[in-house]
N, C-alpha and C positions, 0 to 999 in steps of 0.2 A: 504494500500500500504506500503510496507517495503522497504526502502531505502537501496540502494546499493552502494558501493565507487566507485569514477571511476576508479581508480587505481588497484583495484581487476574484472573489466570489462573483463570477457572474447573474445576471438576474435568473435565469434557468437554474444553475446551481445552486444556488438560494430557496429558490421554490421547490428543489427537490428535497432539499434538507428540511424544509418547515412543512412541507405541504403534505405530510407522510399518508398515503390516500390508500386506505384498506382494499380499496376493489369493488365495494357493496356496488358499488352504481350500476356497474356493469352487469350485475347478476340478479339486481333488485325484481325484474320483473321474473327472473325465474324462480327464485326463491320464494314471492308473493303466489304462483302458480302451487308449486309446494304444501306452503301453510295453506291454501285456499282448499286443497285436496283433503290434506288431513285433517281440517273444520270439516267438510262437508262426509269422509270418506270414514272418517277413524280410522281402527288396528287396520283394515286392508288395504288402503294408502301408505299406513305405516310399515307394511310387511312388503309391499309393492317396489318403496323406494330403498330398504335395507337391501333387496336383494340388486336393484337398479344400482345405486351410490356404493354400496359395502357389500357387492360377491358374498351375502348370506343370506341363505335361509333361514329367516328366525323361527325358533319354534314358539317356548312362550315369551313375550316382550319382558314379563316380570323374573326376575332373578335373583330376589333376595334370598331365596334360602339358597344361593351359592355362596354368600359373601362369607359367613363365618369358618366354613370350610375353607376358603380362602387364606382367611386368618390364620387359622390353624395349621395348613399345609405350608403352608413360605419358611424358609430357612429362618434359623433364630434370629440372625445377625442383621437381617432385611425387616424382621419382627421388632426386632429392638429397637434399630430406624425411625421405625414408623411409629409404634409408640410413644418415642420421644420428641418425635418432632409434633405428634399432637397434642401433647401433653404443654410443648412448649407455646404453639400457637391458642390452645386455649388459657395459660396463662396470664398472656398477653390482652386475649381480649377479653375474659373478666375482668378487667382492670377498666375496661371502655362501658360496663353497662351502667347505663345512665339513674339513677335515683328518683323519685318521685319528691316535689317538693311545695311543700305552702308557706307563704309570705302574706304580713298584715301591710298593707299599704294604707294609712292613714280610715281604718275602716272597711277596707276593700280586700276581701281576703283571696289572695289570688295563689295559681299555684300552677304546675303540668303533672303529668302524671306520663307513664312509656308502659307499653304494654307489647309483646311480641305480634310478629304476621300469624295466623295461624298454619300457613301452609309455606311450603317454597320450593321451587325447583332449582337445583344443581346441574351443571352441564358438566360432565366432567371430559375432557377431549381426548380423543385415541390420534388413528393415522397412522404417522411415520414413526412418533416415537410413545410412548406408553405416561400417563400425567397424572401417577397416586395424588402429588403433591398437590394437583388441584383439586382433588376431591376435599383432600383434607384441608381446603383455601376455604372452600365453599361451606362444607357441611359445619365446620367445628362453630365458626362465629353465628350461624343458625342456633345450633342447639345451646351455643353459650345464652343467645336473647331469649332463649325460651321456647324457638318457634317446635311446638310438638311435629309436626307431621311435615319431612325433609325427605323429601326423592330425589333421585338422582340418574340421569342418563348419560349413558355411556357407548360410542357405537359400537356394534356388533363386532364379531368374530370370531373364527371358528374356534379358536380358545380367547376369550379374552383373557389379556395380560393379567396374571394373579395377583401382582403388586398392585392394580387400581382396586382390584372388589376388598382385598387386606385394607386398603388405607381407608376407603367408602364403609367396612364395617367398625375398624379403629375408631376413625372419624363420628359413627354414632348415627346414621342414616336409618331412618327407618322403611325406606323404600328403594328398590333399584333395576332401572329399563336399559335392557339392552337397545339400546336406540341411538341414533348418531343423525348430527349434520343438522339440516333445517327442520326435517320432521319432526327429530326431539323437540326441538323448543314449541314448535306450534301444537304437537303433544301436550307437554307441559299446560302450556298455554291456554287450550280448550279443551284438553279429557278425550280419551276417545274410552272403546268398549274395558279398556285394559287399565287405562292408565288415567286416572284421578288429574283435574284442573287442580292448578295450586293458585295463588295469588300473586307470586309474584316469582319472576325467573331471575338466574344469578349465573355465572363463570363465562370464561374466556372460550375460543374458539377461533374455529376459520371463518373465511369471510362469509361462506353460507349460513354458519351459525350468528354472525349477525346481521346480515342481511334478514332473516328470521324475525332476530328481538326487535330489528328496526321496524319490521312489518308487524309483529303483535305488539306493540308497545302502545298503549291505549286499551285493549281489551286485556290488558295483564300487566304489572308494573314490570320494570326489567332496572338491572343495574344500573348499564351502563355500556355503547358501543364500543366496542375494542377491537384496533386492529391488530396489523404485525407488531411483536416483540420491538421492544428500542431500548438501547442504552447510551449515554452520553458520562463521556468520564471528562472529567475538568481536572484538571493534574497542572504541578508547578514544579519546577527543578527538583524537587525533594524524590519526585515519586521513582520510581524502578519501571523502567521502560516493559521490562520482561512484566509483571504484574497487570499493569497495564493491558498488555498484549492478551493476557492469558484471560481476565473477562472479556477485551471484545470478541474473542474467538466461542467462548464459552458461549454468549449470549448471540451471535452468529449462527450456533448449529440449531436454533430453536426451527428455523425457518428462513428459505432463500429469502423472501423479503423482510426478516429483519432490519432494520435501523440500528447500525452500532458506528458511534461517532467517539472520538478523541478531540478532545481541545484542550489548548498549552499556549503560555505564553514564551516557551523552551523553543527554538528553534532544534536544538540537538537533542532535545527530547522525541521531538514529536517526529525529527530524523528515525530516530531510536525504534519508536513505537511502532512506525511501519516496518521495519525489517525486523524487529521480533514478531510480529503479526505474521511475515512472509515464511519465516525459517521454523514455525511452530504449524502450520496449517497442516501439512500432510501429514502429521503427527496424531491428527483426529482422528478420531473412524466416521464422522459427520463431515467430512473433508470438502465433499462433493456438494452440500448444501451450507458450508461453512462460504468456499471461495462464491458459489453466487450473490448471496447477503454480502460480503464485504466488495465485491464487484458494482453492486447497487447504485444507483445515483444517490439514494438517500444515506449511504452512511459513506465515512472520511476521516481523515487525520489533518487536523487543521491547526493551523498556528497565528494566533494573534498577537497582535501586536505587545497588549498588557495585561494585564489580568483582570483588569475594571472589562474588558473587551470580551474579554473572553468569557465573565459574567454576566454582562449585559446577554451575551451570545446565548449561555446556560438556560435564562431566564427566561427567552423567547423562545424557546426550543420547547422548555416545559415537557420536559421527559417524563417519560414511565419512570424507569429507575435513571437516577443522577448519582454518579459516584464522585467522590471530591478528595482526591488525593495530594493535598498541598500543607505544607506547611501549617498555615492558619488556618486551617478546614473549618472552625469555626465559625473566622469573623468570614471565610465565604460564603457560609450558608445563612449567615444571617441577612445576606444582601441577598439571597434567592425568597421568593414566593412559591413558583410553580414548579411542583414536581407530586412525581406520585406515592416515591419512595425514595430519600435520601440513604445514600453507604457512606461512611465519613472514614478515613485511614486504611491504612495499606494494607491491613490485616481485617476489610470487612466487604470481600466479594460480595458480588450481588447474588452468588449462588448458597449467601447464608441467608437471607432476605426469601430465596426462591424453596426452599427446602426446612428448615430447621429454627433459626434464630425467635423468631415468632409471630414476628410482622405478617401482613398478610400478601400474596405475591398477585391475588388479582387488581390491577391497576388499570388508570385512564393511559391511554396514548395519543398519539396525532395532536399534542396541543390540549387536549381535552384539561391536563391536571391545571391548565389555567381556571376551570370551573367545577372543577370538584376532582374528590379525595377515592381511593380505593374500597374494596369491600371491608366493611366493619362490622362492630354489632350495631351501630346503627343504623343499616342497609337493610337491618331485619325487623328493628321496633318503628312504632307508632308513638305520636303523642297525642296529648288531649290536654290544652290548658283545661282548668278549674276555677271559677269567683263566686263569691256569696260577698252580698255587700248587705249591710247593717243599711238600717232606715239612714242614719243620719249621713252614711255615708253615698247613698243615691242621691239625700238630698244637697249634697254638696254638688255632686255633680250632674244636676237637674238640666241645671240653666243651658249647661254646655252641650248635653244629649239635645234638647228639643231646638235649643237653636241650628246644631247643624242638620237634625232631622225635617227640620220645614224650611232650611237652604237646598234641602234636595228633593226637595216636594214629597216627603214620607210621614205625612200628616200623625198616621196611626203608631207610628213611631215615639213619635212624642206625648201623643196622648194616652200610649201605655207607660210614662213616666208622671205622668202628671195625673194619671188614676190614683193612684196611688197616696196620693197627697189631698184629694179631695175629703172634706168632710161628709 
């Protein structure tokens, strides 16, 4: 990889680096073809397109009494894994569940209250490569809010991979479809003969699978659109090029269109970065879908001018994960806003963030972390303010109700305020 300046950034180059475009557009109307089938068609749309998209024949969609055999069957060492890493992502997000609380405001007893979804769907993604870890993204901060009743879809195949159904029973699922790609989600979605509507749909995918959430989203709540994988590592003289090099490859092999970007104010760093990125590739066994993502027009090795430049740069990129390996890691992240997931020092890959540490790994992309945050347990609760207000305390604020109530011509507005008051 040969490093580029930002400052010699062409306007095309620019737009390829900001503009990171999932694909949905192009396939919106087939994916809406899709979901329209499996509303109108149920399980035989949904066994139609398993065998059309995923070379199987499903027999039953539902799978759960596979998963604890699952569990029980995987090697210790893969057991213990998986344990721990959900053990630690639920620790994390107990820490996130919100309190119920009341306040006297001069009379005014106000308050909110959180209460879990009752239902929700998990997308958990197969394909190329095998995604326990998202199962256990999804499920754990569900069951942590409370939500009772978590399904989860998974696509088919002729064995699915044991480490997903181990993590999805780990994890505490109380339902589980063999199902994949757009038909899961519009499953989820609207129920068919097999498979329960939830209320609201959750996890990562390819672009069919959101092209999906983007097509049910109104008759089901959904996360959040996500495309290809990205990472942006912001690094200063301090950082170890070899380091460096070894997350973007990492996060490279998720997916040829990945986004995996470098920026440095280091000329001889960002030298650096490229030819460790070159001399480590075939070193992968993802080699083959590592070199197409780092070939991309959306990802690079770039070098700016300063380091204010090169956060400015950070900020508007607004990464999925941002890694920040510099010197002052701190006072840089305090000049950032937007990201999804912050890694801070040399010693804290994104692949502790993607697996074990605790955080949660499904995140915004494309820009998206300018407007919100990844999956939490607040992605599963509801609120409900609360007020009861004392006589005295309506009547302080009488005058204010009915006035702006007959500015907006809401007559009965106000004269349900001033009922009250009559002798």
């Amino acid at each position: 990889m040969d490093y580029k300046t930002v400052a010699d950034l062409s306007p095309d180059e620019r737009s390829s680096l900001f503009d990171r475009d999932a694909g949905v557009d192009e396939i919106r109307a087939d994916a809406a073809e899709i979901v329209g089938r499996v509303g109108e068609e149920g399980d035989v749309a949904v066994r139609e397109f398993c065998r059309k998209f995923d070379d199987v024949q499903v027999g039953s969609l539902e799978i759960t009494d596979q998963i604890e055999g699952a569990y029980e069957e995987i090697d210790d060492d893969l057991r213990a894994a998986i344990d721990d890493a959900v053990a630690n992502v639920r620790e994390f997000h107990e820490a996130q569940i919100p309190e119920d609380w009341t306040d006297d405001f001069d009379g005014r007893e106000l308050g909110r209250r959180f209460r879990p979804l009752d239902s929700v769907g998990v997308y958990a993604p197969g394909g190329t490569a095998a995604y326990p870890s998202s199962a256990i993204m999804g499920v754990v901060p569900a069951k942590v809010a409370g939500v009772e009743d978590v399904a989860v879809a998974t696509p088919p195949a002729d064995e699915i991979n044991p480490a997903t159904l181990a993590a999805i029973h780990a994890a505490g699922a109380d339902r589980v479809y063999s199902v994949g790609g757009a038909q899961a989600i519009a499953a989820m979605a609207y129920g068919t003969e097999s498979m329960e509507r939830v209320q609201k749909v959750v996890g990562p995918g390819n672009r069919w699978v959101t092209a999906a959430k983007a097509e049910v989203r109104g008759d089901v709540e959904i996360d959040f659109l996500a495309g290809p994988s990205e990472l942006l590592v912001l690094a200063d003289e301090t950082a170890d090029p070899e380091y460096v090099a070894a997350d973007l490859l990492a996060q490279a092999e998720h997916d040829p269109n990945t986004s995996v970007v470098a920026i440095t104010d280091d000329e001889g760093l960002a030298e650096a970065i490229g030819e460790a990125v070159e001399a480590k590739i075939d070193e992968r066994e993802r080699s083959d879908v590592i070199r197409e993502a780092l070939d991309g027009e959306a990802s690079a090795v770039l070098h700016a001018r300063s380091m204010s430049e090169a956060i400015l740069f950070a900020e508007e990129y607004a990464a999925e994960h941002l890694s920040i390996i510099a010197e002052n890691d701190e006072e840089v992240l305090d000049r950032i806003d937007s990201a999804g997931s912050v890694f801070l020092g040399p010693y804290t890959p994104v692949a502790a963030g993607d697996y074990a540490s605790g955080t949660n790994h499904v995140l915004p992309t494309g820009g998206a972390a300018k407007l919100t945050g990844g999956l939490s347990v607040d992605t599963f609760v509801r609120s409900t303010t609360v007020q009861r207000l004392d006589r005295d305390a309506l009547n302080d604020l009488s005058e204010t109700i009915t006035t702006l109530a007959e500015a907006e011509g809401l007559d009965a507005h106000a004269e349900s305020v001033r009922t009250r008051f009559e002798e």
